[in-house]
C-alpha positions, -999 to 999 in steps of 0.1 A, spaced: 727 -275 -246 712 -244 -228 720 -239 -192 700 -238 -161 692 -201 -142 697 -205 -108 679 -175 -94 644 -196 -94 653 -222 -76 672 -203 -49 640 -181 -45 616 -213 -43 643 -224 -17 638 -196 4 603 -196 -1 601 -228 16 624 -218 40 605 -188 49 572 -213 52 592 -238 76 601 -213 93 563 -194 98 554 -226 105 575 -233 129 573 -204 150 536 -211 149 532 -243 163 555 -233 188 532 -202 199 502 -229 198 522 -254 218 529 -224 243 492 -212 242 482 -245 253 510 -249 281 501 -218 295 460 -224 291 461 -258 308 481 -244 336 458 -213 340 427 -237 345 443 -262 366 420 -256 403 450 -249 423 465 -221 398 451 -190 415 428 -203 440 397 -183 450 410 -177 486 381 -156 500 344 -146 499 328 -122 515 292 -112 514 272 -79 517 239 -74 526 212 -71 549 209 -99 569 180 -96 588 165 -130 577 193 -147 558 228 -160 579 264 -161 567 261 -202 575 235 -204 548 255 -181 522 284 -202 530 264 -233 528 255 -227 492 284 -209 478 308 -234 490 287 -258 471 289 -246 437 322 -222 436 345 -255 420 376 -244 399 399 -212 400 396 -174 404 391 -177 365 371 -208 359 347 -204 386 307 -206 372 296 -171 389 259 -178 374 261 -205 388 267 -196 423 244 -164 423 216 -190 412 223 -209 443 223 -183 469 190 -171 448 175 -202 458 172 -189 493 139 -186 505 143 -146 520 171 -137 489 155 -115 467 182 -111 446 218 -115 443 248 -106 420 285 -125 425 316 -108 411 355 -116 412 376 -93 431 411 -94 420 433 -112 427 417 -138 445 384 -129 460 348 -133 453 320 -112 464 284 -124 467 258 -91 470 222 -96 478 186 -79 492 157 -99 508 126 -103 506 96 -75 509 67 -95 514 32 -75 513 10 -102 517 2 -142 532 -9 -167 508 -17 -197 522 -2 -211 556 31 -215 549 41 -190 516 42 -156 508 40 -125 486 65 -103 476 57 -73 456 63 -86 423 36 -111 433 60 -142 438 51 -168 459 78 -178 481 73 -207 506 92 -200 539 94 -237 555 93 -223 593 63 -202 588 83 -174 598 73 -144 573 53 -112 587 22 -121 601 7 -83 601 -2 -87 565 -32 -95 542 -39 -124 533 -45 -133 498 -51 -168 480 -62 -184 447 -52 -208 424 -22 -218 413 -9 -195 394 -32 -162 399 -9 -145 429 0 -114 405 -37 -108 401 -48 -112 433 -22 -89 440 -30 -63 417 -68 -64 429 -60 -59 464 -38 -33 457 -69 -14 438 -97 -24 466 -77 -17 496 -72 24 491 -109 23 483 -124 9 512 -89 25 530 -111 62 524 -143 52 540 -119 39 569 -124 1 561 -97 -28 565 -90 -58 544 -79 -81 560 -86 -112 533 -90 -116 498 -94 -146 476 -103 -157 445 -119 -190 442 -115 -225 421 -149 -205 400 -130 -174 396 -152 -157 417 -143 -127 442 -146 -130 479 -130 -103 504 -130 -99 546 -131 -68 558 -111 -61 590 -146 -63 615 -152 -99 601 -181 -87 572 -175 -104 536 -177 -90 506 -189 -117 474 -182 -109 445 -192 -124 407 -170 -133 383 -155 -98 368 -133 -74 383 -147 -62 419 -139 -24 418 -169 -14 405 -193 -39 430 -172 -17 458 -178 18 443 -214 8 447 -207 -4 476 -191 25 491 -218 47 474 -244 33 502 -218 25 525 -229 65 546 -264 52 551 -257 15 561 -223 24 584 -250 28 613 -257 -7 608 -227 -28 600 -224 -40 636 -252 -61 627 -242 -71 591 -225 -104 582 -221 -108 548 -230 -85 520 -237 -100 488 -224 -76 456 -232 -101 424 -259 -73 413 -257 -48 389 -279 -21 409 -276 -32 443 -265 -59 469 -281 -83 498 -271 -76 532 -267 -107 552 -279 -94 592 -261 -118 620 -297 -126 628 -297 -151 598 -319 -128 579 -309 -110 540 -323 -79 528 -317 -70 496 -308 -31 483 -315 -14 454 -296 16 450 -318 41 437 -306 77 445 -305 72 483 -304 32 501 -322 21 530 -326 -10 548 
């Protein structure tokens, strides 16, 4: 009868030896990886004990920072939702921006600009200069400003008009002090002195070149003008504050 080696079956015993015990020692690190995880996100395991906030704060109050951090800065120094909170003190009317970081070990800081606003739109909004509208419930935003309006929707382009017209009619030393588009897409601006400027449907810039073109021989006479009407290709129609309108052709030189 042959015998049995006993070298295999010591090596498969400490094989699975070897296996209990990498096994072992692994659920143990998992067992303590989860002790220490739980622990770590538990709210009162390093509370966020202070915030401060930097800024301007020439429109927007600590109260109201508080008011809306506070409100959405749950959990720990580790767990708090930092997008979360920024998008709250966003929600401001007169925060531009903001950016919220941790500050080790157990602070969080809350950074943030206001608003510029270049323009009114409508009686209670305004501007800024990426062409947002922002409502301001007190009606308390600059009130030395133009004032644009349109449809929902159409503030950037209003914008961007305005911002081509006004340094034109800026160099023959006229104001604009309104400009709107209409529900019919149409172009209708208020010059500083009360005259209007219509407009047609397409892009007013080059109605106010021609405009301008004329505008040496008819200054002597704007006193007396009320509207001028620019929906032609090679002239306009002066309204007179007399109830009469005389139309203009432009033709070299323009007279009345």
């Amino acid at each position: 009868m042959a015998s049995v080696d006993p070298v295999p079956q010591l090596n498969l015993t400490r094989s699975l030896f070897n296996s209990g015990l990498v096994l072992f020692w692994s659920l143990l690190a998992l067992a303590l990886f989860l002790f220490v995880l739980d622990w770590a996100l538990r709210p009162d395991t390093w509370p966020v004990r202070s915030v401060s906030y930097q800024g301007p704060f020439h429109h927007v109050t600590r109260q109201q920072l508080e008011q809306r951090t506070m409100a959405e800065l749950s959990g720990n120094f580790l767990t708090a939702d930092l997008p979360r909170v920024q998008h709250s003190v966003e929600s401001l009317p007169w925060v531009a921006q903001a950016s919220v970081s941790r500050r080790w070990p157990d602070g969080v800081q809350v950074r943030f600009t206001e608003q510029k606003f270049v323009a009114r739109w409508g009686s209670s909004s305004w501007v800024n200069g990426e062409g947002q509208v922002v409502v301001l419930p007190n009606g308390d935003g600059p009130q030395d400003v133009v004032e644009l309006s349109g449809p929902d929707g159409s503030a950037q382009r209003v914008l961007n008009e305005y911002r081509t017209l006004a340094p034109m009619l800026a160099s023959a030393g006229l104001q604009v002090d309104r400009l709107e588009l209409t529900n019919r897409r149409t172009w209708q601006l208020q010059l500083h002195d009360g005259i209007s400027l219509v407009f047609g449907h397409e892009p007013p810039k080059p109605a106010v070149q021609r405009f301008l073109d004329a505008y040496p021989y008819l200054k002597r006479y704007m006193g007396q003008v009320q509207r001028i009407d620019l929906r032609y290709e090679n002239g306009f129609a002066v309204g007179w504050k007399n109830g009469k309108a005389v139309p203009i052709r432009l033709a070299g030189r323009s007279e009345r």
